[in-house]
N, C-alpha and C positions, 0 to 999 in steps of 0.2 A: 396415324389417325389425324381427321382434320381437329384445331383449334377453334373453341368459341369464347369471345373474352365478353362478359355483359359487365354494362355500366353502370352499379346502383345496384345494391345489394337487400334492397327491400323485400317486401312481398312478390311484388311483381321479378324482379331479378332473382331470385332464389326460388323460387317454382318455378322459372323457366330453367335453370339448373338444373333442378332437380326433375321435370319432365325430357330435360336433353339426355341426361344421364339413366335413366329411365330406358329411353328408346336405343340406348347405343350409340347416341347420332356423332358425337365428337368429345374430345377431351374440353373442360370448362377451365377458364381463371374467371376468376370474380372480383371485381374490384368497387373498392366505394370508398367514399371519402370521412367517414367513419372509422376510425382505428377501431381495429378488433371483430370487427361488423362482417365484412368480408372471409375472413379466416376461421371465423364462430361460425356461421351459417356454411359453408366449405364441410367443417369436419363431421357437421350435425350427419348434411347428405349424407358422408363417406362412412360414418360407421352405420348406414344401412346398409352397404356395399357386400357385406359378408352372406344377408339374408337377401337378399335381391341380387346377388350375383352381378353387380356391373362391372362391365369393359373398359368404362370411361371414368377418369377422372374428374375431380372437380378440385379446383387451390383454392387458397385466397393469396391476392396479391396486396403486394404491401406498398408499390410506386405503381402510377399509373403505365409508367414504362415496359411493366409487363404483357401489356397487349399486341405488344409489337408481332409483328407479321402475323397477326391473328385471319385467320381465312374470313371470321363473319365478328362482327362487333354488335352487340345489342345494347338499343342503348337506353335503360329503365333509372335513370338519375329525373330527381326533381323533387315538385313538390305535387301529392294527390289528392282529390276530391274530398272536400269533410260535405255534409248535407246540408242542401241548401245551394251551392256551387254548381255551377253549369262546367262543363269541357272549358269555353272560350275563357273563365275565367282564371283559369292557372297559366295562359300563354303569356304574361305579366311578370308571373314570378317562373316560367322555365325556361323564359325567351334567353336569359343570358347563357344559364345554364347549358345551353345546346349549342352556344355558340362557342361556349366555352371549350366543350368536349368535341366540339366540329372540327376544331383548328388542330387539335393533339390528334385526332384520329386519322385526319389525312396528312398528318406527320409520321405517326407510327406505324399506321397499316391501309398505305394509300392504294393498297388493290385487294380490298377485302369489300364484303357484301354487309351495311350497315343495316338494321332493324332496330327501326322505331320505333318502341312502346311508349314513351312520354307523351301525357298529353298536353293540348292536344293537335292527337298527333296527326292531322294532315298540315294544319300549321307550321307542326316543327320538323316535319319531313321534309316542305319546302325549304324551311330555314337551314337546316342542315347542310341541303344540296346549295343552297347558295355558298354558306359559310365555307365550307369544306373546298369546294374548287373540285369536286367530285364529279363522277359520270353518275348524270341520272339514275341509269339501269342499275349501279351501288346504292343506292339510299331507298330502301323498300317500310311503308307506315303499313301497320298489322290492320288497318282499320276496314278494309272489305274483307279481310278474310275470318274477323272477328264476328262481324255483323252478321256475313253468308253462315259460320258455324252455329250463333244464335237462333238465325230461322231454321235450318239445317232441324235445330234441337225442338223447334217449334211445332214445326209440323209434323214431325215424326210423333211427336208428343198428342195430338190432336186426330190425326190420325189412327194412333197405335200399331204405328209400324215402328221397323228397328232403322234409328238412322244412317244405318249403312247402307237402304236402302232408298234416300232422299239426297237427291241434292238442290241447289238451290243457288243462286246470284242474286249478289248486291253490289250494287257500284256508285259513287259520288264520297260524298262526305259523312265520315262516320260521326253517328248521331241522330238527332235530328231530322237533316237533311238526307240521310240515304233514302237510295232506290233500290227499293224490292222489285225484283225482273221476275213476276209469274211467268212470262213466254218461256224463261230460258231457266224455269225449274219444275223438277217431276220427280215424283216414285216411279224407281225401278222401270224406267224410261217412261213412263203414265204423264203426260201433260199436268201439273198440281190442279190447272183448274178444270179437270175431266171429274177430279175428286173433291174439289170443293168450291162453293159458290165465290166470286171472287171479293166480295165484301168477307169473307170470316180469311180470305190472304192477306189482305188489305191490315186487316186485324193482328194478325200476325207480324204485318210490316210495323204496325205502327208499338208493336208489343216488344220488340227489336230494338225499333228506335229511341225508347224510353226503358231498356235493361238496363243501360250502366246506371242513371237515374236511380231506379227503384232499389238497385242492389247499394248503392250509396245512403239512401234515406232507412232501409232496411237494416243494414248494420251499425248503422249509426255514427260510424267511422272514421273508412276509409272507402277507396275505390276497390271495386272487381277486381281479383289476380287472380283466379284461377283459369279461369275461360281465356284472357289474357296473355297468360304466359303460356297456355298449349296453344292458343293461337300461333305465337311467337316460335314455340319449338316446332311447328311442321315448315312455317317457312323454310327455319336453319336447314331442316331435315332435307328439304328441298335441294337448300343448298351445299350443302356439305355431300351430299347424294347424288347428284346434278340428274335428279328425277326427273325434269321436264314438266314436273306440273303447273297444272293451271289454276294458281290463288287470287283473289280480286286482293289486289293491296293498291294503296296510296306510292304514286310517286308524281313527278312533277311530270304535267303536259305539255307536248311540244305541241298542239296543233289538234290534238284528239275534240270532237267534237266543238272545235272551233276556240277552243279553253288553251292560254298560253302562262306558264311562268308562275303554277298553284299544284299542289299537289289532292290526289285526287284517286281513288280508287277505282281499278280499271281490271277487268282479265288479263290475268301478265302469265306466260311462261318465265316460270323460274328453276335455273341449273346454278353449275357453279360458279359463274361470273354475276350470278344476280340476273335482271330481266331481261329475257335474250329477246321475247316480241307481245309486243299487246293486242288482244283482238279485240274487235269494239263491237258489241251487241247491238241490232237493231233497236231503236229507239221510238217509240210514239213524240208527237211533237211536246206535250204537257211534261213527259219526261225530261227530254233533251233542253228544254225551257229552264226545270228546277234545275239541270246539272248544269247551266249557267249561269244561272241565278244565284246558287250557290258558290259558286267560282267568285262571279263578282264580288260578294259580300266577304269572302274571304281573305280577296286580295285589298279591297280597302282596309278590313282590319287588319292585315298584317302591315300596310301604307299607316296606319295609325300610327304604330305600335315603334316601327322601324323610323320615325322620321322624329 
């Protein structure tokens, strides 16, 4: 069975455990930099094990050494959103953090497929692939596949239909700045805007881009983890499965829509090497404008942050 070792044993890390374990998809180590942390959340999972019948294990590891030859590394270490906090402003306090665990990961498991859950993370997806000395196509940010499952859940929700029956794309920078692609989403092959006025998608886009937001000020907290880490566990599934699907995630661009050297959410085929090919959606120019625009403002503040 494949290995998945995640980094941070939080919220976020331990419901992505426990959704991998859940689905079958590979045996777990868990590791964090909290004694006890890792191997307490471990055993919690495994005594559901009996009543849920899983296949897959989950440890806790006690040396980061354990990740070694891990097929997929996820990497959910840092620090999360209290209210009040935008994404941009924890890239301050995770910037080391990622650089930290960038350098150990492509020591230990230099041909595994890394996911990004830190935020924020096209930031640190970029930084990762720098850090690491990694191949692009390995360093995958959950942050369009997050965003596309939100509307996904939106419109099904407003419609009243069952989301198995919706799909939907999103692509740029998660947050704020993404793009909702009505062309290239529909019910059960139905064009979305055949079924609804394109001001209440718009709506929905912009209801998306202000989820992590409202669920932050909402709990009063901490950040989102559950849509997160299922986000998180169909990549793995992906790739521990070498399924071939097509998730919009964040990795860095070589050229895609004129954007070089930022990480960026794109239609990516993913198996078990991680990104085998990216398709790029036709674009209106107002679009391809913002997923510039965006790009820019990104790469200055990471030129900020870095120098």
């Amino acid at each position: 069975m494949k290995r998945i070792s995640i980094i941070g044993s939080g919220n976020v890390g331990a419901n992505a455990a426990f959704f991998i374990v859940e689905k079958g998809i590979a045996d777990v180590t868990l590791f964090d930099t909290k004694e006890g942390v890792p191997e307490g959340n471990a055993l919690d999972i495994m005594e559901a094990a009996p009543i849920r019948t899983y296949r897959s294990t989950v440890n806790g590891a006690k040396s980061f050494d354990e990740i070694r030859g891990s097929d997929v590394v996820m990497l959910a270490a840092g620090s999360v959103r209290k209210p009040g906090m935008m994404r941009e402003d924890l890239l301050e306090e995770n910037l080391q953090v990622v650089k930290q665990w960038s350098t150990r990961v492509s020591e230990l498991a230099p041909e595994s497929t890394v996911i990004v859950m830190t935020e924020p993370v096209d930031l640190l997806t970029t930084v990762f692939t720098r850090e690491s000395g990694m191949k692009r196509e390995q360093i995958l940010g959950i942050g369009g596949v997050l965003d596309s499952t939100r509307l996904v859940f939106a419109i099904s929700r407003d419609l009243g239909v069952s989301p198995e029956n919706v799909s939907a794309l999103v692509i740029g920078q998660h947050g704020s700045e993404m793009i909702g692609l009505a062309k290239y989403s529909c019910v059960s092959g139905i064009p979305v805007l055949n079924l609804m006025l394109p001001e209440q998608f718009e709506s929905m886009v912009n209801e998306v881009r202000n989820a992590g937001d409202f669920i932050v000020e909402m709990a009063k907290r901490s950040s989102a983890y559950y849509a997160p880490s299922a986000a998180a566990a169909e990549v793995a599934d992906a790739v521990c499965r070498n399924t071939r699907r097509i998730l919009s995630l964040s990795q860095v661009l070589e050229g895609e829509y004129g954007v070089e050297g930022i990480a960026l959410s794109v239609p990516t085929v993913v198996g078990e090497r991680g990104a085998s090919r990216i398709f790029l959606p036709q674009l209106s120019e107002p679009q391809k404008d913002q997923f510039v625009r965006s790009a820019e403002k990104m790469l200055e503040k990471l030129g900020r942050k870095s120098s």
